[in-house]
C-alpha positions as CSV (number, residue, x, y, z in Angstrom):
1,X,182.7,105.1,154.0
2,X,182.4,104.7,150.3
3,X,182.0,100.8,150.6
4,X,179.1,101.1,152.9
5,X,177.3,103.5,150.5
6,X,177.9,101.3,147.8
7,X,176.8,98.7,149.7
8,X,173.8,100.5,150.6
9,X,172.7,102.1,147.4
10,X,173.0,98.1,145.9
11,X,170.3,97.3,148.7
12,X,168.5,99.6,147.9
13,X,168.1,99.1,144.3
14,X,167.8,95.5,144.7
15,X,164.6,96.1,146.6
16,X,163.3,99.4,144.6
17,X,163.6,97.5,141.2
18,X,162.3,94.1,142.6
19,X,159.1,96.7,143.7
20,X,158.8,98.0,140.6
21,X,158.7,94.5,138.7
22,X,155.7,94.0,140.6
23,X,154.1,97.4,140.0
24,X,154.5,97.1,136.0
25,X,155.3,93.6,135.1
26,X,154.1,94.2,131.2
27,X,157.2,96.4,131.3
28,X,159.6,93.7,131.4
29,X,159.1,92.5,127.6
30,X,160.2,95.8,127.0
31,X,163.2,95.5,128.6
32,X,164.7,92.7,126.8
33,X,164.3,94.5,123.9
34,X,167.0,97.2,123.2
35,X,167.9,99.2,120.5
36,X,170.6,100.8,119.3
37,X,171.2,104.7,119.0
38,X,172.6,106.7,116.1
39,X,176.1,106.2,117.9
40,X,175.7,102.4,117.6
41,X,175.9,101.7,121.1
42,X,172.7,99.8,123.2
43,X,170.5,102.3,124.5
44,X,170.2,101.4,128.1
45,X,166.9,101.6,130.5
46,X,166.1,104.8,131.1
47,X,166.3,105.9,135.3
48,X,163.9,107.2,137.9
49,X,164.3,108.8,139.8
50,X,161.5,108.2,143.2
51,X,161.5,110.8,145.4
52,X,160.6,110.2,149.6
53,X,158.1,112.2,151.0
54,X,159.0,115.5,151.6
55,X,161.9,116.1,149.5
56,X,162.0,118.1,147.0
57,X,162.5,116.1,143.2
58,X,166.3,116.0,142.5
59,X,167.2,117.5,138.5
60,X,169.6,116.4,136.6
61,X,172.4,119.0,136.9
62,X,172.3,118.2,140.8
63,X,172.8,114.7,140.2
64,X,176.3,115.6,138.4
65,X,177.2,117.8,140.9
66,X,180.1,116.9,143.3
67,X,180.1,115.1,146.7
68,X,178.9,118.2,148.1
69,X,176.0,116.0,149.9
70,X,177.5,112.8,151.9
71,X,173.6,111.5,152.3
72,X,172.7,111.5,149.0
73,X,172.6,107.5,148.4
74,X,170.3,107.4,151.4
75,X,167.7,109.3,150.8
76,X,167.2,108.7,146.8
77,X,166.9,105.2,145.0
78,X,167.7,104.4,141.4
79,X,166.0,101.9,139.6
80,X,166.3,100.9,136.3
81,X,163.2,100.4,134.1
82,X,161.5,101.8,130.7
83,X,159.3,104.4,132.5
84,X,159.7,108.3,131.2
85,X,158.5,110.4,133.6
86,X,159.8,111.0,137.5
87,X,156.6,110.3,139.8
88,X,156.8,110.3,143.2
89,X,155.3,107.5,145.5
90,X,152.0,109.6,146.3
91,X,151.2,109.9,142.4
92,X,151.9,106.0,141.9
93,X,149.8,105.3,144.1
94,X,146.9,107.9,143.3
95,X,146.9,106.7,139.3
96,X,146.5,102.9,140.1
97,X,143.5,103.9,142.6
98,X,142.2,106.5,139.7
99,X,142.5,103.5,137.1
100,X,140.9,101.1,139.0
101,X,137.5,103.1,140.0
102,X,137.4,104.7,137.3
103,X,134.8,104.5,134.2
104,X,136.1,104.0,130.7
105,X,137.6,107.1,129.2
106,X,134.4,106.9,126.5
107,X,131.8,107.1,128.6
108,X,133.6,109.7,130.5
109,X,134.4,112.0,127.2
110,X,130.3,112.0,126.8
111,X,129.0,111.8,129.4
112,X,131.0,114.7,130.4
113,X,129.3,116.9,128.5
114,X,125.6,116.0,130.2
115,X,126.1,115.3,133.9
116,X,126.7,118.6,136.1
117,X,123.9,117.8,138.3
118,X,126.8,118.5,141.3
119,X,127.0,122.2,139.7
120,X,122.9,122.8,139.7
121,X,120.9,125.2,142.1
122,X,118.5,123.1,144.1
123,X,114.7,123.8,142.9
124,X,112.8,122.1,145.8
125,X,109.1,122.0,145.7
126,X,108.7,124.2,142.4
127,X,110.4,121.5,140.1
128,X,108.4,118.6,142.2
129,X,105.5,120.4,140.7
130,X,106.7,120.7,137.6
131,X,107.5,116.7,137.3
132,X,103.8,116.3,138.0
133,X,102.5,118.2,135.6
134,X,104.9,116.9,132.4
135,X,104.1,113.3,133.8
136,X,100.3,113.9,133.2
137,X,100.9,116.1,130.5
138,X,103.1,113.6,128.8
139,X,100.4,110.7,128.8
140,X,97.8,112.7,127.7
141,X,100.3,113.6,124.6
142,X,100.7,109.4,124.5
143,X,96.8,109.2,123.9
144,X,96.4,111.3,121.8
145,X,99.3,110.5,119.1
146,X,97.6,107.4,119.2
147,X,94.7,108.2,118.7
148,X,95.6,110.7,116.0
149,X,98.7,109.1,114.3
150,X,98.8,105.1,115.2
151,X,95.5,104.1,115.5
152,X,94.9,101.3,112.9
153,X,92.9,103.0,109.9
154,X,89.8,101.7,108.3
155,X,90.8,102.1,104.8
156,X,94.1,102.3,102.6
157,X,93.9,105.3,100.3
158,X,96.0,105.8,97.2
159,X,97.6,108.9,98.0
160,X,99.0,110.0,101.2
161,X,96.8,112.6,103.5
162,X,98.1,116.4,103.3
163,X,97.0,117.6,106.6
164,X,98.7,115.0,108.5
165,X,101.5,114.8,106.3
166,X,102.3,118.9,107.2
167,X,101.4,117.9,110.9
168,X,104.0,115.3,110.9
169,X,106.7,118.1,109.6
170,X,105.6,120.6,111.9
171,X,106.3,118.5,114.7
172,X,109.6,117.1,113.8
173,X,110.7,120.5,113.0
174,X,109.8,122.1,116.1
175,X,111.3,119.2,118.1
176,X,114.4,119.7,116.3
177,X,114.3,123.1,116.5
178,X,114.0,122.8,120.9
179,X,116.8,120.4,120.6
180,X,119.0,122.5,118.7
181,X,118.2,125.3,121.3
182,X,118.2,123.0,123.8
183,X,122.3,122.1,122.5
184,X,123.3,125.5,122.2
185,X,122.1,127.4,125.6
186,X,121.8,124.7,128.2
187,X,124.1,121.6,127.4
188,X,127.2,123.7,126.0
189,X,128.0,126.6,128.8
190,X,126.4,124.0,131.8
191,X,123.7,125.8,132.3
192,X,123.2,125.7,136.4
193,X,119.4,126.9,136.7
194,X,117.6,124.0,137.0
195,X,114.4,125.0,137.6
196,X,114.8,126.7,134.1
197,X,115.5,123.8,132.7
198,X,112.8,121.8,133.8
199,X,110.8,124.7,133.0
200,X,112.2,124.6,129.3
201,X,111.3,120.6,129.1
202,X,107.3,121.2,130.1
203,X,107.1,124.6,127.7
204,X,108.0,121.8,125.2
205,X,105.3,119.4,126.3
206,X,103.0,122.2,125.8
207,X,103.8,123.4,122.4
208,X,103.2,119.7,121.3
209,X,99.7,119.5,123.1
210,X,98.9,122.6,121.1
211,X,100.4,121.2,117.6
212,X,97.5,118.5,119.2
213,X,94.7,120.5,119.7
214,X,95.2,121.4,115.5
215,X,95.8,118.0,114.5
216,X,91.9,117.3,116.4
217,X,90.5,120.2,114.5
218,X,92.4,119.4,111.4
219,X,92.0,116.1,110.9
220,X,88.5,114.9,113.0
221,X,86.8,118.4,113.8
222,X,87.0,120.2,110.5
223,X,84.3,117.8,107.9
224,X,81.7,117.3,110.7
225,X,80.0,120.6,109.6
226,X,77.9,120.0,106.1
227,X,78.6,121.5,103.3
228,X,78.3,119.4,100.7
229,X,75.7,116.9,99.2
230,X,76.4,113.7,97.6
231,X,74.2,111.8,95.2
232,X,75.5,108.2,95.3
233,X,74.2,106.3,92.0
234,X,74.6,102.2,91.1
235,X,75.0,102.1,88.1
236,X,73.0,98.5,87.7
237,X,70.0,99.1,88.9
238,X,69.8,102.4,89.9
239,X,69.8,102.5,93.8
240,X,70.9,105.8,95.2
241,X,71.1,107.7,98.3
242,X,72.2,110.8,99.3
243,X,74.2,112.3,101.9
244,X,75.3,115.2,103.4
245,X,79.5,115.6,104.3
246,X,82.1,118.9,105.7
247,X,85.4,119.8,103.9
248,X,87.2,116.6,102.4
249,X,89.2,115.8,100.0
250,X,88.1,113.1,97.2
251,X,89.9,110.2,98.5
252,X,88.2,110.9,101.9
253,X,84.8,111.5,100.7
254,X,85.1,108.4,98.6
255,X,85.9,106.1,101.7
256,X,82.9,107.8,103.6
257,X,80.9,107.3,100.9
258,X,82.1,103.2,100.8
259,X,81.4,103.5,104.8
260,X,77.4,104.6,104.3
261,X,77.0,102.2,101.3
262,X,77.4,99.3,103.0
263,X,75.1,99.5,105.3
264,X,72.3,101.8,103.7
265,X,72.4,100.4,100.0
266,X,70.3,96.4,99.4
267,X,72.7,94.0,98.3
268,X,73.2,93.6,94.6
269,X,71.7,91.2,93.1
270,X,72.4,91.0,88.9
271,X,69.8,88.2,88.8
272,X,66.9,90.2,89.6
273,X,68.1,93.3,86.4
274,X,67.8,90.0,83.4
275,X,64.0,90.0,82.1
276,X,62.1,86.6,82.2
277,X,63.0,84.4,80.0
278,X,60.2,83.6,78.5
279,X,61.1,87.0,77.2
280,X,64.1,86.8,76.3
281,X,63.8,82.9,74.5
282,X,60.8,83.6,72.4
283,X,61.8,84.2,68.4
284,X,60.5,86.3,66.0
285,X,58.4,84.1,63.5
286,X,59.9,83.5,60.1
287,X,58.7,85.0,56.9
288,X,58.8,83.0,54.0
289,X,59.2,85.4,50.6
290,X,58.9,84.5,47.0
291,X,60.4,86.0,44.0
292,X,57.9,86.4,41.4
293,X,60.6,87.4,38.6
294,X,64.3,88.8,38.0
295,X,62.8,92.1,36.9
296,X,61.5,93.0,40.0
297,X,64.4,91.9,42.5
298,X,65.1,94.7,43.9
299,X,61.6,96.1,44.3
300,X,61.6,92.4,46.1
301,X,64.0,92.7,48.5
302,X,63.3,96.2,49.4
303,X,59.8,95.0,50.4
304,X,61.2,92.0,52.2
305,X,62.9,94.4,54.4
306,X,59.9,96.5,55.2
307,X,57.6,93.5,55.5
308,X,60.5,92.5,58.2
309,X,60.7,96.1,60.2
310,X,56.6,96.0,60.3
311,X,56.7,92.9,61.7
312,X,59.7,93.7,64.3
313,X,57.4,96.7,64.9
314,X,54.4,95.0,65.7
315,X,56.5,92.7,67.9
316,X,57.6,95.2,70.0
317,X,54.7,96.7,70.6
318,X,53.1,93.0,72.2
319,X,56.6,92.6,74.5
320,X,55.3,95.3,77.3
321,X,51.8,92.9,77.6
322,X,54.2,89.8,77.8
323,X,56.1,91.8,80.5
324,X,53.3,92.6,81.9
325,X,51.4,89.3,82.5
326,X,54.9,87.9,83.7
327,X,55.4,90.1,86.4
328,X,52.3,89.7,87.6
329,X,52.5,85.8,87.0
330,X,55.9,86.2,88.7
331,X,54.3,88.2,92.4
332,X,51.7,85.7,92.1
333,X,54.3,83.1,92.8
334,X,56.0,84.6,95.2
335,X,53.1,85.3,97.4
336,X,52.1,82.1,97.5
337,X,55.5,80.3,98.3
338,X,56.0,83.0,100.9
339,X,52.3,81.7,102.4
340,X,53.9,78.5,102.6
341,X,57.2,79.0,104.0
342,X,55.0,80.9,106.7
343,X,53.0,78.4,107.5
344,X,56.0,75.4,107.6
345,X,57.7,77.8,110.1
346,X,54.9,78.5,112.0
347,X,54.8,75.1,111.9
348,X,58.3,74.2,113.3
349,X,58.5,76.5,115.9
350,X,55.5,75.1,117.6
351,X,57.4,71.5,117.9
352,X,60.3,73.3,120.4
353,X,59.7,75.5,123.7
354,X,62.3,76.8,126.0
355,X,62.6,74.3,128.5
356,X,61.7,75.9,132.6
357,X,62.6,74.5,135.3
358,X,59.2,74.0,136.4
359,X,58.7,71.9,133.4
360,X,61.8,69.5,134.0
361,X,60.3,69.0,137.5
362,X,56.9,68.1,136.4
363,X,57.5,65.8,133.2
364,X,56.5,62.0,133.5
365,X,58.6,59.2,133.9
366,X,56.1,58.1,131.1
367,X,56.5,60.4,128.6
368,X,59.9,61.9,129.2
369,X,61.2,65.3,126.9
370,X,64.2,65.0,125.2
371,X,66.6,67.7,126.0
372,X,68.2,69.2,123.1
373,X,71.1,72.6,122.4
374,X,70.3,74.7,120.1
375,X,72.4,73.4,117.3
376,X,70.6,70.2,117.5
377,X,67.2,71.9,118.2
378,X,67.7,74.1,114.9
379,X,68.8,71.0,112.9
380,X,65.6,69.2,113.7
381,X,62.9,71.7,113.3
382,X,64.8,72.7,109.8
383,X,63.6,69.9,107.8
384,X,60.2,70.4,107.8
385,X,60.6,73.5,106.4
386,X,63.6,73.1,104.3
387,X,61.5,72.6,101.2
388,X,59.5,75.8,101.5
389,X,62.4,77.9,102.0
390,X,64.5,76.3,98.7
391,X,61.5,77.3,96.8
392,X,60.6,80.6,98.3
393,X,64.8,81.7,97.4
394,X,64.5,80.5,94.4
395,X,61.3,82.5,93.4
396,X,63.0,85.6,95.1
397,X,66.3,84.9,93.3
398,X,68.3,84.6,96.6
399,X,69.4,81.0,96.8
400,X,73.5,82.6,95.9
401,X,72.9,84.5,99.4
402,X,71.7,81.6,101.9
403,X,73.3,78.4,102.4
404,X,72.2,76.0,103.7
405,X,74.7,76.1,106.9
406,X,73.8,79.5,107.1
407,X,69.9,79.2,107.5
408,X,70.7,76.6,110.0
409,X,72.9,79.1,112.2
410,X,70.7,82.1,111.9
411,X,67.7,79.5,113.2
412,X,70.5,78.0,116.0
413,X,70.5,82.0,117.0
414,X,66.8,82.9,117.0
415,X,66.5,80.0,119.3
416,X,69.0,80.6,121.7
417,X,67.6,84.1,121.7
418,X,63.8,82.9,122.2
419,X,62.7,84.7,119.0
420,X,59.7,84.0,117.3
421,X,58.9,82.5,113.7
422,X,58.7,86.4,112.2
423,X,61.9,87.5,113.6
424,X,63.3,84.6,112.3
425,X,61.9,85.1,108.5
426,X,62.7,88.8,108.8
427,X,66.5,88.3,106.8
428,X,65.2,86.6,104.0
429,X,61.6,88.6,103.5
430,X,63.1,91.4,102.5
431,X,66.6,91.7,101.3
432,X,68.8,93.5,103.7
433,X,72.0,95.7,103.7
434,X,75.4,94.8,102.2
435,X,77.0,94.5,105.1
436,X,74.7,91.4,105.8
437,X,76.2,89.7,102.8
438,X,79.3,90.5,103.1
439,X,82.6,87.6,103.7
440,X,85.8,87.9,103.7
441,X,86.6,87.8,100.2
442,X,84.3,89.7,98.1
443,X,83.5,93.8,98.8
444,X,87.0,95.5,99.9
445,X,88.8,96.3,96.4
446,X,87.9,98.8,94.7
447,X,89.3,101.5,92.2
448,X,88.7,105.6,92.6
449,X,88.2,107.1,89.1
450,X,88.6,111.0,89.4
451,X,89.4,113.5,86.6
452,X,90.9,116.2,89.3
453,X,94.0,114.9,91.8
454,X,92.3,112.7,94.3
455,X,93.9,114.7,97.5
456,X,92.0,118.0,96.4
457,X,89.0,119.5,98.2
458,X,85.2,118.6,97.1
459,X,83.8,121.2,95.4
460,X,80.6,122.2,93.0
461,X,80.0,120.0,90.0
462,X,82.4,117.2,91.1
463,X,81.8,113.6,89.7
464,X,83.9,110.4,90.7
465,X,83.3,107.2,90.5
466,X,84.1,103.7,92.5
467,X,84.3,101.0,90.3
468,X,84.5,97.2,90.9
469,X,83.8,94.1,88.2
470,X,80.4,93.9,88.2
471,X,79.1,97.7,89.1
472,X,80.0,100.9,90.0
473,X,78.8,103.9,92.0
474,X,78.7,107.3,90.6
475,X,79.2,110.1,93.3
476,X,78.3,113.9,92.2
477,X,79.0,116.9,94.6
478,X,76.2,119.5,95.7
479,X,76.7,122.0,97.6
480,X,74.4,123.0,100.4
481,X,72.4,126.1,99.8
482,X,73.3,129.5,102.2
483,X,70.3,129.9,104.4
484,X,68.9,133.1,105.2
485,X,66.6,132.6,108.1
486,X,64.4,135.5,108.7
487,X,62.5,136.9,111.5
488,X,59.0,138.1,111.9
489,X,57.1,139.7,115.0
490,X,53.2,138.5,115.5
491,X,51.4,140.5,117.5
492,X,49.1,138.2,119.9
493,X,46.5,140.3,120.3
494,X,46.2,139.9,116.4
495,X,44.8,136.3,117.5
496,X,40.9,137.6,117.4
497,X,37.7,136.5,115.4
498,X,35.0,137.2,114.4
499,X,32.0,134.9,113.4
500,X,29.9,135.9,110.7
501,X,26.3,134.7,111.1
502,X,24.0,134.3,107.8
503,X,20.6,133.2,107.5
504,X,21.4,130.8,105.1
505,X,23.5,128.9,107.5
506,X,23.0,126.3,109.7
507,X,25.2,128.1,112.7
């Protein structure tokens, strides 16, 4: 009896530990690897103790016990290995199926915390509803922080703009404050009313198309009202306009102000502020004095000086006829090289028609038309009055503003547009806006001078200034009078006469 249990239980552990070297090989470079206890001996493998279904996990003290159970070798297996804990064959084979479907434990220790959708009350049709309206809602809120926030601006300013800036807070503020809320009531204790939370998600859509709504009235709605007055002043010549602007701040009022200017003030021109030259070149005769003894020396020079003042005098007083006669010498000439340049462009226009179909069909093998683009159309017609045109700038004093690849583009698009000779001339008869002149590298710097903090509000008696190199603009703040409109009642009955007749009269 006791050789066939022994022969048994070696079957048996032959098999069971073979089985278990197959389960958890990366246990067997543990195992060669023993250490010694306290006592000095080798610690040797620890046992487990696998149970078969049904049976109820054997403890140690029963396994000292006595032969009081014949069958106990044929029912239980020992194996050795480095394992701890006793498992039974249902729980071995539950952890390697939980280990391999499984996610990683880190993506299970977070998302823990945010994925009870199994735990939720259904919400149906009401929370369909409610996705439609934050999808809409949301989009609109995409627009409009576009619009509000990203869009590109026109203008850099040198300080930063208070209304959005306190916007900007007030939104991160209350988005951290619905997040924080959000943290504490719903994500902690799981909450399980869904259609409460989908309800909290669109009252926070809302709020922000409210903190919107301000932003509009804030930032576009508030300065379309007048209240103020602007005179704009160049300092150079003296061109001014005035305007009429709401509630801004300096920096704004000073890019609105750089908005209007160039396209309602001429274009500078410093050659048109010197005064002729025949002017300016012409020197005071000299004055030749004698000294008729030492005595009298300083009587001399004293009457040297006088004689000198008299004559500067005198001078002066003949400079406003000079002035006179050359600004009249000076439209004289104009007008007449402005006749001419007329005339030669009259003149050019009459060599080139817009070809019609019509035309093409009816043209002579004879005599046949050259066909011709614009471009080459405006190159050929622009000789003949090329001359004209260098003298009419030149009188005019606006041969810096018109090249000649210029002239010849602005004639390429009067063509192509079928414009005539007039509409053509139009640009260069009478100087136009700025903005006409205006390239890429000249007109966008320049420097706000204000005594009071740029980012406060307009107010009465205000004066800044835009400065470049060559001139500045003086801005001085108005503000519009309070109007007290009245009301008065007329009778219509009032509306009767009465004609007087006289003798003396002709009626």
């Amino acid at each position: 009896m006791l050789l066939v249990l022994s022969e048994q239980l070696s079957k048996n552990q032959r098999y069971s530990s073979y089985h278990h070297r197959g389960l958890r090989k990366p246990a067997n470079r543990r195992d060669r690897h023993r250490t010694k206890n306290r006592d000095g001996s080798i610690r040797g493998d620890k046992s487990v103790t696998i149970q078969a279904p049904g049976e109820p996990l054997l403890d140690a003290e029963s396994t000292r016990g006595d032969d009081r159970d014949d069958n106990w070798g044929e029912t239980t297996t020992v194996v050795t290995g480095t394992s701890v804990d006793s498992i039974s064959n249902e729980d071995l084979t539950r952890i390697t199926k939980d280990l391999e479907d499984s996610s990683p434990l880190e993506c299970r220790r977070y998302l823990g915390l945010l994925l009870w959708r199994d735990t939720l009350d259904p919400c149906g049709t009401p929370c369909e509803g409610l996705y439609i309206s934050l999808a809409f809602k949301l989009l609109i809120l995409l627009i409009s922080t576009w619009a509000l926030f990203l869009r590109p601006p026109r203008a850099t300013l040198p300080r930063f703009f208070i209304f959005r800036c306190l916007l900007l807070a007030l939104v991160f503020l209350f988005v951290a404050s619905y997040w924080l809320f959000y943290g504490v009531r719903v994500l902690e204790p799981r909450e399980t009313d869904y259609r409460g939370i989908v309800g909290y998600a669109a009252s926070l859509v809302d709020a922000l198309l409210f903190i919107q709504y301000l932003a509009l009235v804030l930032l576009e709605v508030r300065h379309l009202q007048p209240a103020f007055c602007l005179k704009v002043v160049r300092t150079t010549d003296g061109a001014s306009h005035f305007y009429n602007v709401g509630h801004l701040s300096i920096q704004r009022a000073a890019v609105w102000v750089l908005e209007q200017y160039y396209s309602d003030f001429p274009v500078y021109n410093p050659a048109l502020l010197n005064l002729p030259k025949s002017i300016l070149t012409k020197k005071m005769s000299a004055f030749k004095v004698y000294n008729l003894g030492e005595e009298n020396s300083t009587n001399n020079s004293t009457g040297q000086s006088r004689a000198m003042i008299a004559a500067t005098a005198r001078r002066r007083d003949n400079s406003h006829n000079e002035y006179y006669y050359e600004e009249a010498e000076m439209e004289r000439r104009v007008r007449k090289r402005k006749a001419r340049l007329l005339v030669s462009v009259e003149e050019a226009f009459t060599h080139i028609k817009r070809q019609q179909e019509e035309e093409a069909a009816a043209s002579s093998p004879k005599h046949p038309r050259e066909v011709m683009d614009p471009r080459e159309a405006a190159q050929a017609i622009f000789a003949p009055m090329a001359r004209a045109m260098q003298k009419y700038l030149r009188a005019t004093r606006q041969q810096s503003y018109h090249s000649m690849e210029s002239i010849i583009n602005h004639l390429q698009f009067c063509i192509t547009h079928n414009m005539t000779p007039k509409a053509f001339l139009e640009r260069y008869l009478s100087p136009g806006p700025t903005l006409q002149y205006l390239d890429n590298g000249r007109g966008r710097q320049w420097t706000l001078v204000s005594e009071e903090p740029v980012t406060a509000s307009l107010r009465e008696g205000q004066v800044f200034t835009l400065k470049r190199l060559d001139f500045s603009l003086v801005a001085t703040v108005t503000p519009l009078p309070f109007l007290r409109l009245g009301e008065e009642f007329i009778d219509p009955k009032s509306h009767k006469f009465v004609m007087k007749l006289q003798s003396e009269t002709s009626v």
